[in-house]
C-alpha positions as CSV (number, residue, x, y, z in Angstrom):
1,X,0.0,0.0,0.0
2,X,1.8,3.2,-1.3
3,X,2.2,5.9,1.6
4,X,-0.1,8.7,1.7
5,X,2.7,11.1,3.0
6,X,6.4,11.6,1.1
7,X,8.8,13.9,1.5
8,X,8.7,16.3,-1.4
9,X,5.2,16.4,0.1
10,X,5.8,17.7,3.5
11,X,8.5,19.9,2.1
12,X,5.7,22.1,0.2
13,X,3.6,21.9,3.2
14,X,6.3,23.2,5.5
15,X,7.2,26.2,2.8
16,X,3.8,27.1,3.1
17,X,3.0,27.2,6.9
18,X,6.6,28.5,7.2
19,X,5.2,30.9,4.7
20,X,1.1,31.1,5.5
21,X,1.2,32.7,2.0
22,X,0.8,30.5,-1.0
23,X,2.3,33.2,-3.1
24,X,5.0,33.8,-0.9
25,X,5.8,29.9,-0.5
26,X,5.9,29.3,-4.4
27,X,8.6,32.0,-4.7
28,X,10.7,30.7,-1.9
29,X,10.4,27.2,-3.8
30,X,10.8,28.6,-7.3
31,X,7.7,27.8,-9.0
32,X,4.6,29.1,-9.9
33,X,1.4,29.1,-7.5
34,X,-0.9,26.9,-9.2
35,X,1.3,24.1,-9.2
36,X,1.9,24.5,-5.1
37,X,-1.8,25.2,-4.3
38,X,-2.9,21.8,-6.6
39,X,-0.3,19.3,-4.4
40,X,-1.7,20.7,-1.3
41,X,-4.9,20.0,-2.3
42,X,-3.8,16.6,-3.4
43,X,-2.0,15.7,0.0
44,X,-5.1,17.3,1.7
45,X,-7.2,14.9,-0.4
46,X,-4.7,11.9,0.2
47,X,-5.0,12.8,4.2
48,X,-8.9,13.2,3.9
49,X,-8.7,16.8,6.0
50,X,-7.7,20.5,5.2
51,X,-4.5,21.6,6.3
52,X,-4.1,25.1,5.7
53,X,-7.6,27.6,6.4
54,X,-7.5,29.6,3.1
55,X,-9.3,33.3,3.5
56,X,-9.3,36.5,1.8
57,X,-6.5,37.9,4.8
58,X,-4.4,35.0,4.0
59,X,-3.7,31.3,4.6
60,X,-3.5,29.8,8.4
61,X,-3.3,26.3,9.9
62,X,-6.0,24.5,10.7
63,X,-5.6,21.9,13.9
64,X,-4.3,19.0,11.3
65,X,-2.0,21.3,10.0
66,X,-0.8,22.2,13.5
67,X,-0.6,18.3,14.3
68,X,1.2,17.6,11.2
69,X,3.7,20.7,11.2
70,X,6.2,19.1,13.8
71,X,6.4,15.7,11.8
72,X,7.5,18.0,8.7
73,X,9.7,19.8,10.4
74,X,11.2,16.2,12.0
75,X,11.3,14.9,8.6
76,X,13.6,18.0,6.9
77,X,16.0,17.8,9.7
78,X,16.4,14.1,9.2
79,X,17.1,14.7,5.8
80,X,19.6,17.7,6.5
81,X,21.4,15.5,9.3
82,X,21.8,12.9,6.5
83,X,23.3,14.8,3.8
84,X,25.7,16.5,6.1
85,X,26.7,13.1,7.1
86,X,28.2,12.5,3.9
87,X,29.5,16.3,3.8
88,X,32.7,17.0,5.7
89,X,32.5,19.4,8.8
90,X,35.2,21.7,7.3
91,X,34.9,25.1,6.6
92,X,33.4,25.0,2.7
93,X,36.0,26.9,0.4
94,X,33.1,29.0,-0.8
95,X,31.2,30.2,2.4
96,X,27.5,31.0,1.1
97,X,26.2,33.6,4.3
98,X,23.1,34.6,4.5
99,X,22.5,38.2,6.3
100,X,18.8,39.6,7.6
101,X,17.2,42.2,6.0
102,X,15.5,43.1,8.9
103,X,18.2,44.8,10.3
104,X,21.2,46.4,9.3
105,X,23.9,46.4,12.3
106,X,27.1,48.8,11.5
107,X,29.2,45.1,12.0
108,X,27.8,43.3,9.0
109,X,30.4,46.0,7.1
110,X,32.7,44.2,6.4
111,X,32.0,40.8,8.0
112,X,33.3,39.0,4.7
113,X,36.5,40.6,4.7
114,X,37.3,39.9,8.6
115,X,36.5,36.0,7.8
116,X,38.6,36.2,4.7
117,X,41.6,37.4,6.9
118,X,40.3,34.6,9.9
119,X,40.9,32.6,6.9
120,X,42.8,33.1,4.1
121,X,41.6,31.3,0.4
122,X,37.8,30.5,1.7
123,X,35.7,32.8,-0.8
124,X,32.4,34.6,1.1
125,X,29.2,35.2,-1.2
126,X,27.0,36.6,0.6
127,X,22.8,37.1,0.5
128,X,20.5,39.1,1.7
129,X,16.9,38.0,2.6
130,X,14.2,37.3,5.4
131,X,15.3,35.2,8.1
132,X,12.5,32.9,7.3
133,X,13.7,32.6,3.7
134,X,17.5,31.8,5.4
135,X,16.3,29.6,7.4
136,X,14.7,27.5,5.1
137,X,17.9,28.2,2.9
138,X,20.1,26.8,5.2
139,X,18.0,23.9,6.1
140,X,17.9,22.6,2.7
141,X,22.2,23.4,2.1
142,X,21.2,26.6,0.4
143,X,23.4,28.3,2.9
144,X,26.2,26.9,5.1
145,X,25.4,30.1,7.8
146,X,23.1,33.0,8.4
147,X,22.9,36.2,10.7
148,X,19.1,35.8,11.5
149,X,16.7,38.0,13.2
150,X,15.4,37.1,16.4
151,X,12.9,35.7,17.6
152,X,12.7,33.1,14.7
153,X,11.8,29.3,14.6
154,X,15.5,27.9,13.9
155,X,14.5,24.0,15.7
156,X,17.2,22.1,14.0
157,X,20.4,24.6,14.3
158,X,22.5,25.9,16.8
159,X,22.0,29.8,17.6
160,X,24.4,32.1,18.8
161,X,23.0,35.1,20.0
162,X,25.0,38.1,19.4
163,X,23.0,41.8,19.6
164,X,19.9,43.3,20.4
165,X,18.6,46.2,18.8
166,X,16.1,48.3,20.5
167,X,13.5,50.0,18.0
168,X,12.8,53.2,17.6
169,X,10.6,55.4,15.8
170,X,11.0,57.3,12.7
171,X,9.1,60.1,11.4
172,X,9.0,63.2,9.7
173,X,11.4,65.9,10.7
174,X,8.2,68.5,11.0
175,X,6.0,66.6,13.0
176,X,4.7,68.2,16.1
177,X,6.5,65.0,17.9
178,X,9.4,64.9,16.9
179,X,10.0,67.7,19.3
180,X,10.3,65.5,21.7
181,X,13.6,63.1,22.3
182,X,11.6,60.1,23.7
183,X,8.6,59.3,22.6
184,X,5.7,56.3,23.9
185,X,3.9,54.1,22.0
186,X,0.5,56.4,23.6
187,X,1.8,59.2,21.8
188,X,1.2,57.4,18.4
189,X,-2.3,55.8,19.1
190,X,-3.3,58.2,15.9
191,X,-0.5,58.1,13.6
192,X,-0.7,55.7,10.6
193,X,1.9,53.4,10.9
194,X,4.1,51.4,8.2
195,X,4.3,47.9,9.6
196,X,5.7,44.7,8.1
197,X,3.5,41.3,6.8
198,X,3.6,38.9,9.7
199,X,4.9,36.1,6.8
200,X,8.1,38.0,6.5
201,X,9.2,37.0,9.6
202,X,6.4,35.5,11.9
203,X,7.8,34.8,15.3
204,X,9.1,38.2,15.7
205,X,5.8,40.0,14.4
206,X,4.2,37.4,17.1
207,X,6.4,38.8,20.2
208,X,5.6,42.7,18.9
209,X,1.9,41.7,19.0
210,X,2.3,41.0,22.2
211,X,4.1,43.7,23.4
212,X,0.9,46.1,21.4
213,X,-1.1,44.2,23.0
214,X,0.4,45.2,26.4
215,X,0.2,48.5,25.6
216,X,-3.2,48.9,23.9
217,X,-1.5,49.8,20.9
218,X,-3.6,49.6,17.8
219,X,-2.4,51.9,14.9
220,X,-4.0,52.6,11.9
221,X,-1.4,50.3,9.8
222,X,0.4,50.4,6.3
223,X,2.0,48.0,4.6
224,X,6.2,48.3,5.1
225,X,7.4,48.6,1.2
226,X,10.6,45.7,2.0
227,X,12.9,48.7,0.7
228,X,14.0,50.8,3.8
229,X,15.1,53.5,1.3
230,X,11.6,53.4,0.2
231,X,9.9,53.0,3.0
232,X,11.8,56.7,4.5
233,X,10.8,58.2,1.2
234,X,7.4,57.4,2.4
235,X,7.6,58.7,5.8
236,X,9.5,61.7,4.9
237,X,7.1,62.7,2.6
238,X,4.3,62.6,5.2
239,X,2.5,59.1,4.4
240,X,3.2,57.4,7.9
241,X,5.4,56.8,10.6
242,X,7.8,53.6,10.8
243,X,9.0,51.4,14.0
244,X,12.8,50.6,12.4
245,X,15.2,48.4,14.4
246,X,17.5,51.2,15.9
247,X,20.5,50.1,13.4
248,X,18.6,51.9,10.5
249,X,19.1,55.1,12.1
250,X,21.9,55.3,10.5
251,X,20.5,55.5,7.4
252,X,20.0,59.4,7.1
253,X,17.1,60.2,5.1
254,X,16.2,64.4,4.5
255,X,12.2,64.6,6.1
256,X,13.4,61.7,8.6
257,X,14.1,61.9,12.2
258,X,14.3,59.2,14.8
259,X,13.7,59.5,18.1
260,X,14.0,56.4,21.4
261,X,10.8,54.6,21.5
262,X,10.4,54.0,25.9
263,X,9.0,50.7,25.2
264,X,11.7,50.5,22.2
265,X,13.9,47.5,24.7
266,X,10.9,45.7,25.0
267,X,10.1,45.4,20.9
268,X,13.9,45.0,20.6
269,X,15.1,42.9,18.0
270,X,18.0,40.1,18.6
271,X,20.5,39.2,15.8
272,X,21.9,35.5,15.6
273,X,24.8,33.2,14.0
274,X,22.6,29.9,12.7
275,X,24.3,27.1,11.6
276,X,24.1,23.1,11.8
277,X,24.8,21.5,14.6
278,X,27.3,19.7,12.3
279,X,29.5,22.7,11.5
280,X,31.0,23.9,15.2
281,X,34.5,24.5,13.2
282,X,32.2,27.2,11.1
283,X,30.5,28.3,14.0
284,X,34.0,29.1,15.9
285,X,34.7,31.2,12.7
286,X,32.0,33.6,12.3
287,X,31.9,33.8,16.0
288,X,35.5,35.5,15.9
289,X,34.7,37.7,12.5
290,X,32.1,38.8,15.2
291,X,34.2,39.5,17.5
292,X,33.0,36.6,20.0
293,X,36.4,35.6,21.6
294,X,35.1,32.0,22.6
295,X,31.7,30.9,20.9
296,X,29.6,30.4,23.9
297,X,27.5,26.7,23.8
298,X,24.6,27.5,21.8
299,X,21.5,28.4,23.0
């Protein structure tokens, strides 16, 4: 009797609840939508329940889907672990690093020249992208190590936690507010505010739900263009107002101040080395390009 679960099958249903965007999932995958959204339906079918809630807002897990999701991800890591069996635990001679998007840190310049000196002849090519997308990247070999965001699911790798970045607001130069050097999240109840799509990185839009929630913060949102340098243009010319991981401050912007956000430790944003748990030699590398003396067991 042929099984009604294999793994190219739970590898599109994990892109997708990694995803909860169908669109999102195909891209990540490199194909087109239809064919994604029919072999759902077919391992749906093959399952005899729904997996994924599909509604005009988006796509979200049913209580199958939430059953099944930890099997998947079991599944890839077995599959990850078993390739890197067969792969030494050297450092590759072309290191593929991955770096967030979501933040911009003033010690990513430069990063691939200080492991090029740490150690001469390996070649760095380095990508930028979600830390969901890395993730999944380096799960599948894509990538050999990525700078992350945090909080993100990363079950499978060893983490090394290395800076927190406290948020802060930014918003146009003439506002009334930015008189002020510290500003609450009360003072901008009734300010539209640019604010990214929970897929682009889920656990982290989960904790800063939270902390709103705390707070009885509920903004008039906009959707966060994935370009920072569009995403000022939009706030300097009046549109909205932006939370930013406090590293993009340094990106000066005419129309744009920033200002400390009180509750901006609170919605701070963590940045960490991933890798497999195969790789410490790689780990110990990037660690010192950080400028971690001794990488730390990981978290």
């Amino acid at each position: 009797m042929s099984s009604k679960l294999d793994s190219r099958s739970l590898a599109l249903f994990l892109a997708v609840a990694d995803a909860l965007s169908f669109r999102q999932a195909a891209e990540a995958l490199h194909l087109s939508q239809p064919p994604l959204s029919r072999a759902i339906r077919e391992l749906e079918a093959r399952l005899g329940t729904a997996l994924f809630d599909r509604h005009a807002r988006g796509v979200g897990l049913t209580d199958a889907g939430r059953r099944l999701l930890p099997y998947a991800r079991g599944v890839a890591d077995l599959l990850r672990q078993a390739e890197a069996a067969f792969q030494g635990a050297a450092v590759p001679a072309t290191l593929r690093l991955g770096l967030t998007s979501a933040a911009e840190p003033a010690w990513f310049r430069g990063l691939a020249d200080r492991v090029q000196a740490l150690q001469p002849g390996v070649a760095v090519a380095v990508s930028s992208d979600t830390s969901p997308r890395l993730v999944r990247q380096l799960r599948k070999g894509q990538l050999d190590a990525a700078f992350i965001a945090l909080p993100t699911d990363v079950r499978g790798l060893d983490v090394l936690a290395l800076d927190r970045l406290p948020m802060v607001v930014a918003l146009p130069s003439a506002h009334p507010l930015a008189r002020r050097r510290l500003l609450r999240l009360a003072d901008l109840a009734d300010e539209p505010i640019f604010w990214f799509e929970r897929a682009r990185q889920p656990a982290f839009y989960d904790h800063c739900e939270q902390v709103f929630a705390r707070h009885r913060f509920a903004p008039t949102r906009l959707r966060e263009p994935a370009d920072h340098h569009v995403l000022l243009a939009g706030v300097a010319a009046g549109r909205g107002m932006a939370l930013l991981a406090g590293s993009f401050a340094g990106l000066r912007r005419a129309g744009v101040a920033y200002r400390r956000l009180a509750e901006g430790d609170a919605l701070a944003l963590g940045i960490g080395l991933a890798v497999p748990p195969e790789q410490p030699a790689l780990r110990a590398l990037l660690a010192r390009a950080c400028g971690v003396p001794r990488a730390p067991q990981a978290n």
